[in-house]
PLY file of the C-alpha trace (Angstrom):
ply
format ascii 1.0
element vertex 123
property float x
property float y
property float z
element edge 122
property int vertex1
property int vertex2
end_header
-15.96 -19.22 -1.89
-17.77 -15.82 -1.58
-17.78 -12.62 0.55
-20.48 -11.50 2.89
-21.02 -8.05 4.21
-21.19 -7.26 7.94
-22.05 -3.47 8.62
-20.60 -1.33 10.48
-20.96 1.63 12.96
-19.23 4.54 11.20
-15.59 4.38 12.94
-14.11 7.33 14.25
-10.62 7.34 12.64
-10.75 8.67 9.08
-8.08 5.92 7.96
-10.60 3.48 8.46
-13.78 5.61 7.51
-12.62 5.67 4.13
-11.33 2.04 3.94
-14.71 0.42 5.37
-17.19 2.33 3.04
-18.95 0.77 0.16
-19.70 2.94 -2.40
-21.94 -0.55 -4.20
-23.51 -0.92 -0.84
-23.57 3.08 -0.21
-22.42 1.68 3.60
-19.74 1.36 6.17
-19.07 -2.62 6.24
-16.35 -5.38 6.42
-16.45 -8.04 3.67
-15.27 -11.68 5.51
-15.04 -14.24 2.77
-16.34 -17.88 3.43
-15.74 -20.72 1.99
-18.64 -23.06 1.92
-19.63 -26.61 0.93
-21.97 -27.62 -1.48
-24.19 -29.28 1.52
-23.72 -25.61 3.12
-21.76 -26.39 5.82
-19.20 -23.55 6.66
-15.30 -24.74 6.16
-13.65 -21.70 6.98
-14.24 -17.57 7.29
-11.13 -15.32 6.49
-10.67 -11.81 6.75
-12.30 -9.35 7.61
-11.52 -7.47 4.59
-12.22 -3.67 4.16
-15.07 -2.83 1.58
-13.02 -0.12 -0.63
-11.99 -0.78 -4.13
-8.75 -2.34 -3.53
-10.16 -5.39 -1.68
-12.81 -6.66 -4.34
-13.87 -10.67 -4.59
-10.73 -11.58 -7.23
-7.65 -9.77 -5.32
-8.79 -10.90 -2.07
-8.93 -14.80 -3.12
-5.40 -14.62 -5.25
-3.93 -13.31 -1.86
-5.36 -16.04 0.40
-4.02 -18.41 -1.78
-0.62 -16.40 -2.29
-0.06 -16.14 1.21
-1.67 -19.44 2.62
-1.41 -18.25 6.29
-4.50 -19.32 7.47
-4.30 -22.97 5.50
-6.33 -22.06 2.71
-4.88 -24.55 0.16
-5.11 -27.50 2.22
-8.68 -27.21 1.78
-8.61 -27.70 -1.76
-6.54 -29.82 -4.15
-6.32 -29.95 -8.14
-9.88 -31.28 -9.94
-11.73 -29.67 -7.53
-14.37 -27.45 -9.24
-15.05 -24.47 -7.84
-18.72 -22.22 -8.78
-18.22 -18.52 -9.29
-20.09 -15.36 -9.54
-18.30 -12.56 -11.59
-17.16 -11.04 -9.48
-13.95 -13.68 -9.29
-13.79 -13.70 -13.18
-9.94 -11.93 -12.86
-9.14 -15.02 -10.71
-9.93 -17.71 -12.75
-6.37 -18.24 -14.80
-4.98 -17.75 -11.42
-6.89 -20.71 -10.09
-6.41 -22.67 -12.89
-2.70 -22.45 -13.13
-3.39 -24.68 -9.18
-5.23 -27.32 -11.13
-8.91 -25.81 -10.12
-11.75 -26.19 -12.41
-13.85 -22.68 -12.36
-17.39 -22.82 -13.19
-19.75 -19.18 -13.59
-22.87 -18.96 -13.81
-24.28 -17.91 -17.05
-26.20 -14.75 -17.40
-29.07 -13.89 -20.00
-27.95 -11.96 -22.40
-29.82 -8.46 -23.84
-32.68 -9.77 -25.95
-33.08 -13.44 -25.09
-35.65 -14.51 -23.19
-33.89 -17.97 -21.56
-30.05 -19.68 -21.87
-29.34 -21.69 -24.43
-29.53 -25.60 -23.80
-25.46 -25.60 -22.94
-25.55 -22.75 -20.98
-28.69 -24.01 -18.62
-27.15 -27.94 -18.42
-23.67 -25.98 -17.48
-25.07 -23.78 -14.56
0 1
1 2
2 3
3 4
4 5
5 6
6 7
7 8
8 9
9 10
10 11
11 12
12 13
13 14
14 15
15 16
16 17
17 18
18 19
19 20
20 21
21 22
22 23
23 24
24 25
25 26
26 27
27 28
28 29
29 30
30 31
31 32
32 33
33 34
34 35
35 36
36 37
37 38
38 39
39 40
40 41
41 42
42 43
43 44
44 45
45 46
46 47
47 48
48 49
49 50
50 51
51 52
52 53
53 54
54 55
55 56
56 57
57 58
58 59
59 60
60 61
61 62
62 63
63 64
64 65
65 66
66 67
67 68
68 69
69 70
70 71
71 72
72 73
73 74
74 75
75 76
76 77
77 78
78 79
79 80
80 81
81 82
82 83
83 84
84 85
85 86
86 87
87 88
88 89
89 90
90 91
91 92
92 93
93 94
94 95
95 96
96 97
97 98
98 99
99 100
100 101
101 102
102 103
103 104
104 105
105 106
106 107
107 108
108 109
109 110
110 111
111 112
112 113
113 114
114 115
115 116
116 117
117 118
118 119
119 120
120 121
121 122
C-alpha cells in the first residue's frame, strides 16, 4: 500500500489550487494510493487524493479502511503482513487493532555505517 504522484496542470479554481499543491514536491499533483502485491501485480488504485497536508500516507489509509466503500478490507484479512515506509508510522496501531502485522523498513541511524544483524534480517 503506497501513494504515487500524478502532476497536474495548475487548475484554475483557487479551491483546488491550494488543495493540489505539494509543498514536498514544490508541485501541483494528485496522490492515488495503490495497493500492490509482492509479485507487483496491481490489486486496486483509490483516490485520487489531493497533495495538501491534510491528506498525507497515514490519514488517507485509516479512512479507506474506516469507510470501506470501495472494498478495501476484503482485500486483506488478519495475519496478513503488510511493509511500510514512514510515512504510515501513525497508522500502524490502527492496523493492528484489524489483526495486520506492520513491518518498516529500518533506516541507518547518524553515525553507523550499516544495520545491525536484526535490523538487516527484519527488512
Amino acid at each position: 500500500v503506497d501513494a504515487t504522484y500524478s502532476f497536474i496542470e495548475k487548475p484554475s479554481n483557487f479551491r483546488t489550487l491550494r488543495q493540489s499543491y505539494s509543498v514536498h514536491k514544490g508541485r501541483h499533483l494528485v496522490k492515488p494510493i495503490l495497493l500492490v502485491a509482492p509479485d507487483g501485480y496491481s490489486l486496486d488504485i483509490h483516490g485520487p487524493y489531493f497533495a495538501d497536508s491534510k491528506n498525507n500516507d497515514a490519514p488517507i489509509l485509516r479512512a479507506e479502511f474506516q469507510r470501506d466503500r470501495d472494498g478495501i478490507g476484503r482485500w486483506f484479512q488478519r495475519g496478513d503482513i503488510f511493509l511500510l515506509d514512514r510515512g504510515y508510522r501513525d497508522a500502524v496501531p490502527f492496523l493492528q487493532e484489524r489483526g495486520i502485522i506492520c513491518k518498516m523498513l529500518a533506516f541507518i541511524e547518524r553515525r553507523e555505517r550499516q544495520l545491525d544483524l536484526l535490523q538487516a534480517n527484519e527488512t
